[in-house]
C-alpha positions in Angstrom: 5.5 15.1 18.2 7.8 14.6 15.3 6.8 12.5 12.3 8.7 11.7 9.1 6.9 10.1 5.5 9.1 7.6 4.3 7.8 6.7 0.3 9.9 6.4 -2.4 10.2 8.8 -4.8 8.4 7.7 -8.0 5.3 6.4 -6.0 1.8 7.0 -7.0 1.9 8.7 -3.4 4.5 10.8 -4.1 3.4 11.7 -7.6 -0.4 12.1 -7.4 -1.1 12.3 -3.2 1.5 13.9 -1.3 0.3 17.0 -0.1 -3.1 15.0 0.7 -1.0 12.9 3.3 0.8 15.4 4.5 -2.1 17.3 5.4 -3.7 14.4 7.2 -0.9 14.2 9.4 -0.4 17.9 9.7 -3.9 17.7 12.2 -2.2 15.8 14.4 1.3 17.9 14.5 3.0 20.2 12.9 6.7 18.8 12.9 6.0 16.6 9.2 8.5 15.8 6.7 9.0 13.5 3.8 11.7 11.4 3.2 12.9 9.4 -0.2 15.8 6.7 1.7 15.9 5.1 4.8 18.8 6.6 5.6 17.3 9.7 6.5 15.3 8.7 9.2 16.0 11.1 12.0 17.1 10.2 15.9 14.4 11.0 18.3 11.3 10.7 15.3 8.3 9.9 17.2 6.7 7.8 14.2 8.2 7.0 11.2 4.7 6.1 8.7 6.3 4.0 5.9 4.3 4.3 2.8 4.7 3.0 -1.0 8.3 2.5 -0.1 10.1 -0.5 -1.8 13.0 -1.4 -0.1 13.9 -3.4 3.2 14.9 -1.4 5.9 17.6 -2.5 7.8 17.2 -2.5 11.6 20.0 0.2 13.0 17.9 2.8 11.0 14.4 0.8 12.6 15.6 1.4 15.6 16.3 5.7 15.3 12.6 6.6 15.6 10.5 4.9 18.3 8.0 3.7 15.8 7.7 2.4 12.2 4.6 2.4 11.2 3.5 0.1 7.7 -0.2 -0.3 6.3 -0.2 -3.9 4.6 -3.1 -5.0 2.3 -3.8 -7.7 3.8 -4.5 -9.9 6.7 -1.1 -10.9 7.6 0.4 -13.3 7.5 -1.6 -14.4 4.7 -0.7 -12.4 2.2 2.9 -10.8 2.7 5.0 -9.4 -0.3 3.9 -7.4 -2.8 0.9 -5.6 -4.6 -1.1 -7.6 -2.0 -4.5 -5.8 -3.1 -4.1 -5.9 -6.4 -3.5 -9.5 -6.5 -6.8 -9.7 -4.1 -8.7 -7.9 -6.4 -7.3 -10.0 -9.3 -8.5 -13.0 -7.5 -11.7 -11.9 -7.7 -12.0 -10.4 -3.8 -13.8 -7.0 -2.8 -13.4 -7.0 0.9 -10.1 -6.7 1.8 -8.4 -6.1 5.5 -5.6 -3.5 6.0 -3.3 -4.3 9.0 -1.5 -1.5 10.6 2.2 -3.2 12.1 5.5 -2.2 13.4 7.9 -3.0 10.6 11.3 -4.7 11.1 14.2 -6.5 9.4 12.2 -9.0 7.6 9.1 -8.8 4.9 6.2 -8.4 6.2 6.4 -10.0 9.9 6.1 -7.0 12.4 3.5 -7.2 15.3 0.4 -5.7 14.3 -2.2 -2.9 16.0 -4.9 -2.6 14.0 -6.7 -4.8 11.0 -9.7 -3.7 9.5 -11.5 -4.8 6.4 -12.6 -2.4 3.9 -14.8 -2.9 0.8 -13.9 -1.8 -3.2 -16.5 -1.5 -5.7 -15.9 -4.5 -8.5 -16.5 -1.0 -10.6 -13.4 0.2 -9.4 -10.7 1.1 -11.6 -6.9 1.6 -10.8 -6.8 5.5 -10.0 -9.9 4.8 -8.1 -8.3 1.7 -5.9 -5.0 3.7 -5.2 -7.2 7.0 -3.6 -9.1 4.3 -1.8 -6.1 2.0 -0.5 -4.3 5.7 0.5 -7.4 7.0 2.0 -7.9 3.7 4.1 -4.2 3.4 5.0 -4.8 6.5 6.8 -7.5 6.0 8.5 -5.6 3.4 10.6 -2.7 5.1 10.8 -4.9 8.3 12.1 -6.3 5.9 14.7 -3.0 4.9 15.7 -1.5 8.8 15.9 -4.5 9.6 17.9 -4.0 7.5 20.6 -0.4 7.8 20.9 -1.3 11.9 21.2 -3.1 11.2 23.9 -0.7 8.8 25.4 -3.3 5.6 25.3 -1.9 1.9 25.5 -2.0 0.9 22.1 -1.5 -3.5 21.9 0.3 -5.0 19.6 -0.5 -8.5 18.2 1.5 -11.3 17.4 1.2 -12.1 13.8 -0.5 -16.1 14.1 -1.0 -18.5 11.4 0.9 -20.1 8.0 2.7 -17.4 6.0 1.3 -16.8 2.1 3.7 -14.7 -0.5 2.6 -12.6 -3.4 4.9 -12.3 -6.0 6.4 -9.0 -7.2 4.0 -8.0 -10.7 5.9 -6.8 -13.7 4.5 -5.2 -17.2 4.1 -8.3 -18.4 1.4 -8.8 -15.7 -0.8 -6.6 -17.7 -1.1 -8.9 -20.2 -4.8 -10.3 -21.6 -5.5 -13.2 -23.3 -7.4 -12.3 -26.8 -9.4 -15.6 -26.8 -10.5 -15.0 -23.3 -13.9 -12.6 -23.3 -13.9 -9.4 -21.7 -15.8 -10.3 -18.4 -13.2 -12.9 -17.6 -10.2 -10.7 -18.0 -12.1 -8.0 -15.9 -10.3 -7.6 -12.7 -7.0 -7.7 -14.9 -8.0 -5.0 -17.0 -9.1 -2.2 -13.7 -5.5 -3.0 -11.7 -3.6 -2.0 -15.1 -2.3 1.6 -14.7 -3.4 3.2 -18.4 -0.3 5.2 -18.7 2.7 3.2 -17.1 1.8 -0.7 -17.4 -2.0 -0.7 -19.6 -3.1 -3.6 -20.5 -1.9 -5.8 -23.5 -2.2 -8.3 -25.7 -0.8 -9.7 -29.1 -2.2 -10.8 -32.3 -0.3 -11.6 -35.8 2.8 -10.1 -34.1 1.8 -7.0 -33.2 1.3 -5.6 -29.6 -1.6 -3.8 -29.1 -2.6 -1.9 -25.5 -5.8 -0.9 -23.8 -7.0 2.1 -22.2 -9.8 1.3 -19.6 -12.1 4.6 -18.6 -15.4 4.9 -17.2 -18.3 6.6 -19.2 -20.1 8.7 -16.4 
């Protein structure tokens, strides 16, 4: 069984958990690679998993391995876009289902296998949501490669109800309101990332950021 990792390149994934997929997938075969660009998808790829990757695919390159396999934050087709946790979490959520589907041409509106909901601390802060939302992404998709091993009928589902959209979040999503109190502004302030996007705010003129840690 051949299986190729398709992230992009400057993902949390790829920076921080990497070798820990690869080694989740490496129980189930042997033949694993990662890949940066669609284009690199390989003819006769069993499954190509399709993680932290940011671009549409188009459908010739779909179409090479004999499935695409996305893990989607939410329960689509509420929900579709991006940073769907995040946004979840910002709303104020702390059960949130995953849904495992076969990705296609469009955002977002593959036939699904799997959803399962799965619960995050309101203690949680971002490094600890990203090992979470990895580790649960692959529990699905470990579900999925273990009954394709063994050659079961896996369904898929169509995708039923009115479709939702999150917006794509920018630096300036990071930013806090100084007259708001602390408590309010809480599920902002543990989605912020402290080195690449922390969170902000301005007062007489000057920007000043914050670093959110735990004391354990």
């Amino acid at each position: 069984m051949k299986i190729q990792i398709l992230t992009s390149q400057g993902s949390w994934l790829n920076l921080n958990k990497k070798k820990f997929v690869i080694n989740v997938v490496k129980k189930f075969t042997k033949k694993v690679s990662v890949i940066y660009n669609f284009k690199k998808i390989s003819k006769n790829t069993n499954l190509c998993i399709i993680l932290s990757y940011y671009k549409i695919i188009p459908e010739k390159y779909l179409k090479l391995a004999n499935h695409n396999l996305v893990v989607h934050e939410s329960d689509l087709p509420k929900g579709k876009g991006f940073s769907p946790l995040y946004w979840q979490i910002l709303n104020g959520k702390s059960k949130i289902i995953f849904t495992l589907f076969e990705a296609t041409k469009l955002m977002d509106a593959g036939q699904f296998y799997f959803k399962k909901k799965f619960h995050f601390k309101k203690t949680l802060l971002f490094e600890e949501i990203k090992e979470l939302q990895i580790k649960y992404a692959l529990e699905l998709i470990s579900k999925f490669i273990e009954k394709y091993k063994c050659k079961k009928f896996i369904k898929l589902h169509n995708q039923k109800g009115k479709s939702s959209f999150y917006k794509k979040r920018n630096k300036n999503s990071s930013r806090l309101n100084p007259k708001r109190s602390i408590e309010f502004q809480m599920n902002l302030m543990r989605i912020c990332d402290n080195n690449n996007f922390p969170s902000f705010f301005y007062y007489k003129g000057k920007k000043f950021n914050i670093k959110i840690s735990k004391n354990n």
